[in-house]
N, C-alpha and C positions, 0 to 999 in steps of 0.2 A: 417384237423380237424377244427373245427368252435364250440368255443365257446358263450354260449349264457347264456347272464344279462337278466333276466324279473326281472320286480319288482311287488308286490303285487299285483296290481289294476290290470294287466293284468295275473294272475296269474291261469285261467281258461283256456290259450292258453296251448296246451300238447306242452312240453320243450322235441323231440325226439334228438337233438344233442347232440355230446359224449361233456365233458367238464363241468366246474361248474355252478352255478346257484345264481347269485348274487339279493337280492332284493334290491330296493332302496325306499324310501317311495313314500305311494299312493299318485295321486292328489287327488284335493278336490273336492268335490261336483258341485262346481261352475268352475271349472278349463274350460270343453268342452265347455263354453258359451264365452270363450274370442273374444271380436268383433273383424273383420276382420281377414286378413289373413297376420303373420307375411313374413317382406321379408325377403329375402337369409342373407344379412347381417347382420337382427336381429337371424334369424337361427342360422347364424354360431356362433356369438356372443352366444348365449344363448347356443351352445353345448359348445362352453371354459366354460362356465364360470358351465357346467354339470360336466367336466373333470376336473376343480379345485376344484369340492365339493368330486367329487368320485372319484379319481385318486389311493386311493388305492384298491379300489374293481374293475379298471378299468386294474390294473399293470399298471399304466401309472408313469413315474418316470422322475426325472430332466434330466438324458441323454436323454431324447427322443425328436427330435422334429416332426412336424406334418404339413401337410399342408390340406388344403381343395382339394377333389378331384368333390367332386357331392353335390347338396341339393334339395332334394326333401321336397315342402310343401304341404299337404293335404287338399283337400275342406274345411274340419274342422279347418284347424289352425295344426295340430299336423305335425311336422317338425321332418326329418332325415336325417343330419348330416354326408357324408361321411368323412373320412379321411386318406392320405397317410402318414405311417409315418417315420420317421427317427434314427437310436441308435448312439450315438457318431459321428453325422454327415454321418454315412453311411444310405444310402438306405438299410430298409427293406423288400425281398419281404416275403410276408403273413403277414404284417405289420399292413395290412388297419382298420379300425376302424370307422363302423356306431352307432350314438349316435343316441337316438331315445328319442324328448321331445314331451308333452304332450301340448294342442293349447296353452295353459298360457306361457311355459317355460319350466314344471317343468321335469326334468329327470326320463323316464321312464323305459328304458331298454338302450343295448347297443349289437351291435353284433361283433365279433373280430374274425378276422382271424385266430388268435395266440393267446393262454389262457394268452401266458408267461408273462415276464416286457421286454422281447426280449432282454435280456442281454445277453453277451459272455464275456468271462474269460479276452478276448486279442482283440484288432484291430489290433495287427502286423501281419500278415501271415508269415508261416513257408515255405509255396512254393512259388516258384516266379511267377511273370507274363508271363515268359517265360513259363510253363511247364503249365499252363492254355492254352495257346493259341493251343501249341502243341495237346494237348487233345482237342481241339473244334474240330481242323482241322481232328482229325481222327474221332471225333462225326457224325461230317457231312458225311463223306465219308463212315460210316456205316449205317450211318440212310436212304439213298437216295442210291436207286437199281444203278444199271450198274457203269460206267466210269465218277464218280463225280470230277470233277475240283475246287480245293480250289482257287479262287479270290483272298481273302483277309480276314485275322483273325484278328477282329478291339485289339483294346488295353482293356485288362481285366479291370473290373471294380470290387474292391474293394463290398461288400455287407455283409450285415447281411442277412440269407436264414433262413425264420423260415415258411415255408412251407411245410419242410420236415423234420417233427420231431421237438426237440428242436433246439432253438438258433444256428446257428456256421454261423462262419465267412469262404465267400465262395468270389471267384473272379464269374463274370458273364462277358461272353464272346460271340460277335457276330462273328459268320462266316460265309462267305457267297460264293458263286459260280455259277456253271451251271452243271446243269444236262446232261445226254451222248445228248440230244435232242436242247442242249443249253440254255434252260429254267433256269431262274432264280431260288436260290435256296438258304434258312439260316437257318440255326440252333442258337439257344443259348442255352449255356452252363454251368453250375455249376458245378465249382468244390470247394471240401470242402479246402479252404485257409490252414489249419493246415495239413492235412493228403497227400493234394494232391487228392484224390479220385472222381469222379464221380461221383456227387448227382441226376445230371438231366438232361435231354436237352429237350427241345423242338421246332417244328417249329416258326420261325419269323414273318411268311407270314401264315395270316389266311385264308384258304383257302377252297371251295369244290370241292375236291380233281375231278377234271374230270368232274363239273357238267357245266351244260349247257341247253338250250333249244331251240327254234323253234323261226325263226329272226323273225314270224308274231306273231300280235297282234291285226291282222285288222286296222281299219283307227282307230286311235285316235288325240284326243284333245292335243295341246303343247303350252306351252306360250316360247316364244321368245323374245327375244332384239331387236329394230331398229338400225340398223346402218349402213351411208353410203352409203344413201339409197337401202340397204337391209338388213338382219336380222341375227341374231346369234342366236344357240341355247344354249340361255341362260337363265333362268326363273328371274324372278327380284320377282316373287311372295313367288318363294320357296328358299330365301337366294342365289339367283343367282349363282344357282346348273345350272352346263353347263354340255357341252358332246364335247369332242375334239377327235380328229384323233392319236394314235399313230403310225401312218405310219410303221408298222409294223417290229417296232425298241423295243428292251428291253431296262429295267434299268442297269444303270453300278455302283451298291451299295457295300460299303463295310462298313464293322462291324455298321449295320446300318445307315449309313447317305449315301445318293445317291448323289454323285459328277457327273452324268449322269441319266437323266432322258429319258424314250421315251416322244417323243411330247404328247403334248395335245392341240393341234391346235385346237381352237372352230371352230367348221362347221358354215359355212355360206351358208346362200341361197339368191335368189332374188325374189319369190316370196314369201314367207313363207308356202310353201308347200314343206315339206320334203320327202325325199326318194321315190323310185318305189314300193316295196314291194318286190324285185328282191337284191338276195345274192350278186348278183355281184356290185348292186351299195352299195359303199359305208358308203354316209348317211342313208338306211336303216337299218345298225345295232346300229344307234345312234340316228334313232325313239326308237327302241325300250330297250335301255339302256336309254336315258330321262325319257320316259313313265315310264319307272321299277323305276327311281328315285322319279322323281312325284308321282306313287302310293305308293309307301314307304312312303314317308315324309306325306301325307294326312292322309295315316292309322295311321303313331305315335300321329298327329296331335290328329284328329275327335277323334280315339277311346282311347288316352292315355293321350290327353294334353302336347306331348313332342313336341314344335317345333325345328326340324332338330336333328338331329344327337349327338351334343352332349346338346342337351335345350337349344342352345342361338343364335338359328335363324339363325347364318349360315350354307348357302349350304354347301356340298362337289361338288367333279364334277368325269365326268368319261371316260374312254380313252376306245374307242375301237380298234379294229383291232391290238392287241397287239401281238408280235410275228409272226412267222411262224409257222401254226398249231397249235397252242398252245390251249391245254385242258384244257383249266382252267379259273377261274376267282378269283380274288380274292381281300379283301380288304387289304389297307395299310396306318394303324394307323398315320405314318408319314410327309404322305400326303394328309391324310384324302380326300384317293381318291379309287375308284374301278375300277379296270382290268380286260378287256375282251379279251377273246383268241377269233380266230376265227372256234375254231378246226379244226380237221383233214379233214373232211368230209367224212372218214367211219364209225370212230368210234361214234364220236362225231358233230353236228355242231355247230353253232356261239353261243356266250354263254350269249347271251344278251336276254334273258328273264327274264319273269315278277320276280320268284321266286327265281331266282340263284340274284336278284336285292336285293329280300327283305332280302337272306341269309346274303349276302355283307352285307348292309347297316346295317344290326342287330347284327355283329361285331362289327364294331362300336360302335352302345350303347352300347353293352358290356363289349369294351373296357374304354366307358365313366362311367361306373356306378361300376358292379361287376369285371370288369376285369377277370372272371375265368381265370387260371391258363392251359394254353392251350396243359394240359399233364396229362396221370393217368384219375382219375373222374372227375375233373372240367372239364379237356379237354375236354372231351365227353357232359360235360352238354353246355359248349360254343358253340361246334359244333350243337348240339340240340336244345339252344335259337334261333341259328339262323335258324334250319331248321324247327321251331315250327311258330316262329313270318313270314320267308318268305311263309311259308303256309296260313299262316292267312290274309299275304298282300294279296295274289294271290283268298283268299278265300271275302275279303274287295273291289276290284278291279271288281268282275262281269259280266267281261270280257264273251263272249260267242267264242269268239277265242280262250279263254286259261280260262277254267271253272277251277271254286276251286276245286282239290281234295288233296288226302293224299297219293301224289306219290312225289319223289325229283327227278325233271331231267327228267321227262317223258318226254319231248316235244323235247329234243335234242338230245335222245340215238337213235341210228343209228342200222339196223342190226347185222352189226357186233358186237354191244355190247355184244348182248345174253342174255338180258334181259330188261324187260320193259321200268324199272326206274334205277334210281342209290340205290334208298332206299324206302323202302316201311311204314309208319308211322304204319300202321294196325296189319302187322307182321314184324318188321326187318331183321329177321332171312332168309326173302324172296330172299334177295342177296345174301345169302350164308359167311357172312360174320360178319354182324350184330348181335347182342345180343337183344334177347327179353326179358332177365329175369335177374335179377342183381344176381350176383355171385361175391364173392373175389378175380374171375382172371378176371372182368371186367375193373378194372385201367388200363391193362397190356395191352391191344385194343390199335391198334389205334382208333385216337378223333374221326373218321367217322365212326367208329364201336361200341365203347362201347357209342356211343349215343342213340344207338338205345335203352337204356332201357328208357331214359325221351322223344324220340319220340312216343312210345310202351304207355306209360303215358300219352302222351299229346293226343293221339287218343283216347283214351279209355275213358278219362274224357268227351273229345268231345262227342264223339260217343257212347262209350259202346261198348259191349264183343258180339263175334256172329258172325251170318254171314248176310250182308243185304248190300244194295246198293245204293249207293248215288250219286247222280249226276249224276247214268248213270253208275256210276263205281262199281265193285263188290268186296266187302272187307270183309273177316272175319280174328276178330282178338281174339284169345283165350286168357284166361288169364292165367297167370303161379302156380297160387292156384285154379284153378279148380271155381273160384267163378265167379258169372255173376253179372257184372257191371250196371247202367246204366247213360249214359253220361247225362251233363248239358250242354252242347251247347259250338260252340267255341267261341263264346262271352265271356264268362266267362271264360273259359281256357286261354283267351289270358291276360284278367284282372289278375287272379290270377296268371299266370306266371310272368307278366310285372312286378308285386307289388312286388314279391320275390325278382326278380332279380333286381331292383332298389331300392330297400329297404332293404332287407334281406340278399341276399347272397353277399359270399366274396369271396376273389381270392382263397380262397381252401377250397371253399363249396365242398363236396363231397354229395354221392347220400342220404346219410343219411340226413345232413345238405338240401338238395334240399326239401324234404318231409317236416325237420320242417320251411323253409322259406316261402311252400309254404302253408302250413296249419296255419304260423302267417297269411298272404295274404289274403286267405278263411277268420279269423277271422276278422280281418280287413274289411270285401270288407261286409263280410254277416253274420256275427255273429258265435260264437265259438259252439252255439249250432243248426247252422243252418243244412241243409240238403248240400248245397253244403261242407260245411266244411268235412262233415262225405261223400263226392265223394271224395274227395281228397285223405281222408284217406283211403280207400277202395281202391282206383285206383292203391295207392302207394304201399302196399299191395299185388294187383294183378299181379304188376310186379315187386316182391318179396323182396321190400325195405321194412323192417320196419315189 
């Protein structure tokens, strides 16, 4: 649930989320003309001192405290405000709290994960920390097919959980292991501190689930390091985002913190001409994991003004040849780094392309900004920003090796897969697996499935409903009301997704809350009464939200 504060002056924006509706007064006439552009610390300053005026239209109360999580400022001056926050010392999750002021100062609105004041009756728990751990350990071994081996069930962590429902005081628990294939593997765990019960769990490891693509890219462009008289691949351009070797070793992780890392040995060359274009060498799948990294950070760059990953310039970096066969790639928050399997080579191969780059890297932001809740509907929408924004890199990028289309994983699925792609944006339902139409048992998906309604979304605003051909490629994508669409570009679908989700949405935005995040966004970007605003609403619509 996602409750949302407007205040007057913005009060022509349609309020579609479930929850109350707080106003606060309008700015003035003269407010939008405040010269220049405040910085982060005057930001963040001016949302306290939003939070001391409104704190009780905010549920903000003396048990709580807060830290800064993100700050986004606007061309205009007008500034927002994330926040993490805390009840009696414990972490909150659905806690978060975006404050939204006006270029002067003045407080305009506010968005909240949790309508509540996040209180609870008790911070004692009634179950122990044993009887948590024990529950993760069977979480995991339910949740992960075959012969799961529990590693290590870290130490339960005390929390307030207002993510699911009201308030209640719940331990949060990491576990972690290996899969029958010896692949790394974690769950976290909520359980409700008082009753003992099972709130939630979800994966640790953000991931796509088996995606992959095609180790070429053709020749491209790489900036590199000198050193030693010869070169690292390492960019000094783009926050000195490198690319190292995991010599075909896994993490040794338990209840998140990695006491055994695989290498990330930075490649070196001596001439600065990397890789054959040949699977077998090596540094070729960390041309083209660089390149996926470079095209990433340029596209947040040019087309959002985000430099790197979390907005403060620096790199990540990224480990190829990870495992043995390993299907998968994936990023991890912790190390703010991305992993590349090499795959199988029937099913799958090396999973170092362009878009499986952009998916990675776009977890990230979303771990920097909304953090969706990587379970239920958020799940799906986390999984969806990333397969929305790495479509968009791979569509930014040009490439005539790897053309933009609205396939997930085309470039690396093998025969044996039995089908094209991993995901199809046009129609999801094309995997046999996917949801093209939002329904009440869409939370209950996993996050690679029930995303398929805001990919379903993200194509259609692009594109439009029909059948017609693009790139070369042949797509028709129906709408779930019978109505016919017509797309505004993905230019603009990427704006108005980015603005949502860096602004608007929270860690338990669900598909309701997506539509009004992303219809504040349209307002925002192009006017409330614009024609794009009224795509958005039609799109969302079409694929039977709202």
């Amino acid at each position: 649930m996602r409750t949302s504060i407007r205040s007057t002056a913005v009060a022509t924006a349609v309020v579609l989320a479930a929850g109350t509706m707080i106003a606060a007064a309008g700015p003035s006439a003269t407010e939008g003309r405040a010269a220049g552009r405040p910085s982060p610390s005057t930001a963040i300053a001016r949302a306290e001192a939003a939070i001391a005026s409104h704190g009780g239209q905010l549920a903000v109360t003396s048990a709580q405290g807060r830290s800064v999580r993100d700050v986004v400022v606007d061309a205009d001056g007008s500034q927002h405000v994330r926040f993490d926050r805390t009840y009696r010392g414990l972490p909150v999750i659905g806690g978060d709290l975006v404050v939204h002021l006006a270029p002067g100062g003045a407080f305009r609105d506010a968005d909240r994960a949790s309508g509540s004041d996040l209180a609870v009756e008790t911070t004692t728990p009634a179950i122990g920390a044993d009887a948590a751990q024990a529950q993760a350990g069977s979480a995991l071994k339910q949740a992960v097919p075959g012969n799961t081996a529990v590693r290590e069930t870290g130490t339960p962590q005390l929390v307030v959980d207002a993510s699911h429902g009201a308030p209640r005081l719940a331990w949060r628990t990491v576990v972690s292991g290996t899969d029958y294939l010896g692949n790394p593997v974690a769950r976290t765990v909520l359980t409700d501190a008082r009753s003992g019960a099972q709130i939630a769990s979800w994966d640790s490891l953000e991931t796509v689930a088996g995606d992959g693509q095609s180790l070429y890219s053709g020749t491209v462009a790489l900036e590199s390091t000198a050193s030693g008289g010869g070169y690292q691949l390492k960019d000094p351009t783009r926050g000195n985002t490198y690319t190292g070797d995991a010599a075909n070793k896994t993490d040794l992780c338990f209840f998140g913190i990695c006491f055994s890392r695989a290498p990330s040995t930075v490649f070196t060359d001596a001439d600065n001409h990397w890789g054959t274009g040949a699977a077998a060498d090596r540094p070729t799948a960390a041309v083209d994991a660089q390149y996926g990294t470079n095209t990433t950070w340029d596209y947040y760059k040019n087309v959002h003004g985000r430099t790197g990953i979390a907005g403060d310039g620096k790199g990540s970096y990224n480990r190829v040849h990870y495992g043995s066969a390993y299907n998968n790639a994936f990023w991890d928050d912790s190390c703010f780094c991305m992993t590349y399997g090499d795959g199988d080579g029937s099913t799958f191969g090396p999973l170092v392309a362009l878009d499986v780059a952009g998916h990675e890297m776009s977890h990230g932001v979303t771990s920097r900004t909304a953090a969706l809740n990587y379970s239920g509907e958020s799940g799906g929408l986390n999984e969806a920003t990333s397969d929305i924004m790495g479509t968009l890199v791979e569509w930014y990028a040009g490439n005539a090796n790897d053309p933009g289309d609205y396939l997930i994983g085309e470039k690396i699925v093998k025969p044996g897969f039995g089908k094209a792609a991993l995901r199809f944006m046009d129609q999801p339902s094309k995997d046999t697996k996917s949801a093209d139409c939002w329904s009440s048992s869409v939370g209950g998906l996993d996050v690679h499935y029930s995303s398929g309604v805001a990919n379903h979304f993200a194509y259609l605003l692009a594109e439009g409903s029909g059948a017609k051909v693009i790139g070369g490629v042949s797509y028709n994508s129906p709408t779930c009301n019978g109505s016919t669409v017509t797309g505004i570009g993905r230019d603009k679908l990427g704006k108005i997704w980015y603005r949502a989700l860096t602004v608007y949405m929270t860690s338990t935005t669900d598909y309701a809350g997506a539509r009004t995040a992303t219809l504040k966004a349209a307002t925002d970007l192009y006017g409330a009464g614009s024609a794009e605003y009224a795509a958005v609403a039609a799109t969302w619509s079409a694929v039977a939200v709202g």
